[in-house]
N, C-alpha and C positions, 0 to 999 in steps of 0.2 A: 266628490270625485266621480266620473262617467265609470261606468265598466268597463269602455277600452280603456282608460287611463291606467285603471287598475290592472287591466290586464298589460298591457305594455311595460308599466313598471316590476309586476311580479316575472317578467321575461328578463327583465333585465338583470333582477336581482340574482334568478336561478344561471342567467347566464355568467352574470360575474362571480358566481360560487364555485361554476361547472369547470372555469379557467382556473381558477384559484386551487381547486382540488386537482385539475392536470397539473401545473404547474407543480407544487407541493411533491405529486405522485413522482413525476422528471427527477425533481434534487435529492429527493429521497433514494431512489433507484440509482442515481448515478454515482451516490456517494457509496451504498453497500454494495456495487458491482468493485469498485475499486478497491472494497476490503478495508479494515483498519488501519490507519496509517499514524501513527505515535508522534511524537517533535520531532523534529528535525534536528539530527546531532552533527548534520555540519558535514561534509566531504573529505572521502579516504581515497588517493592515487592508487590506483594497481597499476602496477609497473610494467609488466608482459602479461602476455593472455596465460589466462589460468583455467583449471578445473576444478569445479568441487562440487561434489556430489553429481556426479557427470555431467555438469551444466559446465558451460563455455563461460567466463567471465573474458571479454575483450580490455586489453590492455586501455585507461585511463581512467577517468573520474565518476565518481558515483557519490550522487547522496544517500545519507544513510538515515533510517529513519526507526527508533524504535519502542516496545512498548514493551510495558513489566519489568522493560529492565534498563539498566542506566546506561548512558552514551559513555561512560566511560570504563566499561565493561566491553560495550562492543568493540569501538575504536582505540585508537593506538596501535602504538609495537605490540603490546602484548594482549591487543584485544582479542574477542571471540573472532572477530572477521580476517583477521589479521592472521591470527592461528587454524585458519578455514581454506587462509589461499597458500599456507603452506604442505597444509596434507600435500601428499603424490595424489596423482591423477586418479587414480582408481581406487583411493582410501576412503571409507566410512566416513559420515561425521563423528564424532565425543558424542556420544552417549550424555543425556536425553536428545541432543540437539537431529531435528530430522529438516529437509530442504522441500520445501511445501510443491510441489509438481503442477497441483492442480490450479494452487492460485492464482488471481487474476492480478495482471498489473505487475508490477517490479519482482524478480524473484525475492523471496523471504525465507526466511530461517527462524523454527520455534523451537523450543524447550517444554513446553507445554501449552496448555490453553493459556490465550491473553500473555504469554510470555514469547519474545523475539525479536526481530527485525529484518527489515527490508532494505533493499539497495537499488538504486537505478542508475543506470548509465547513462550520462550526462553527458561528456565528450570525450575524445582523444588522448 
């Protein structure tokens, strides 16, 4: 094999490494800007626009999505989320539960590390 041979191919190689590891870097990045997101426990109606934890929930459908703890703890009549969009406007959450302010993507709601869930609004 010549030396440009060799050098062409060793270009090539480093070039398809160089994409490989951008590419890798992208999905990597885009998956932990968005934050953990647990299964997907299926969609809860709010009925009129609500407040909780001074955040605006708009009247309609959200998925619900959660981690550490079971979909049917959050959801239903008598779920956490459910007993979340009853508080009055300016109430606390229950104690450990806190409404995460800073993070990215759907608001969420945790009880501790790796324990919570998230909701996003999905339509009307």
């Amino acid at each position: 094999m010549s030396l440009r041979a060799s050098t062409q191919r060793a270009m090539s190689l480093a070039s398809a490494i160089l994409i490989f590891t951008f590419l890798s870097f992208i999905s990597i990045s885009s998956s932990v800007a968005a934050g953990p997101q647990g299964p997907s426990c299926g969609t809860y109606k709010v009925q009129k626009d609500e407040i909780i934890a001074g955040q605006l929930f708009p009247k309609g459908t959200y998925r619900v999505n959660s981690i550490g703890i079971s979909c049917a703890k959050v959801l239903g009549n008598k779920g956490i989320f459910a007993q979340f969009l009853k508080l009055s406007d300016h109430d606390q959450l229950p104690k450990p539960w806190k409404y995460l302010s800073g993070a990215v993507g759907a608001p969420k709601f945790s009880s501790g590390p790796g324990v919570g869930f998230r909701v996003q609004w999905l339509s009307p």
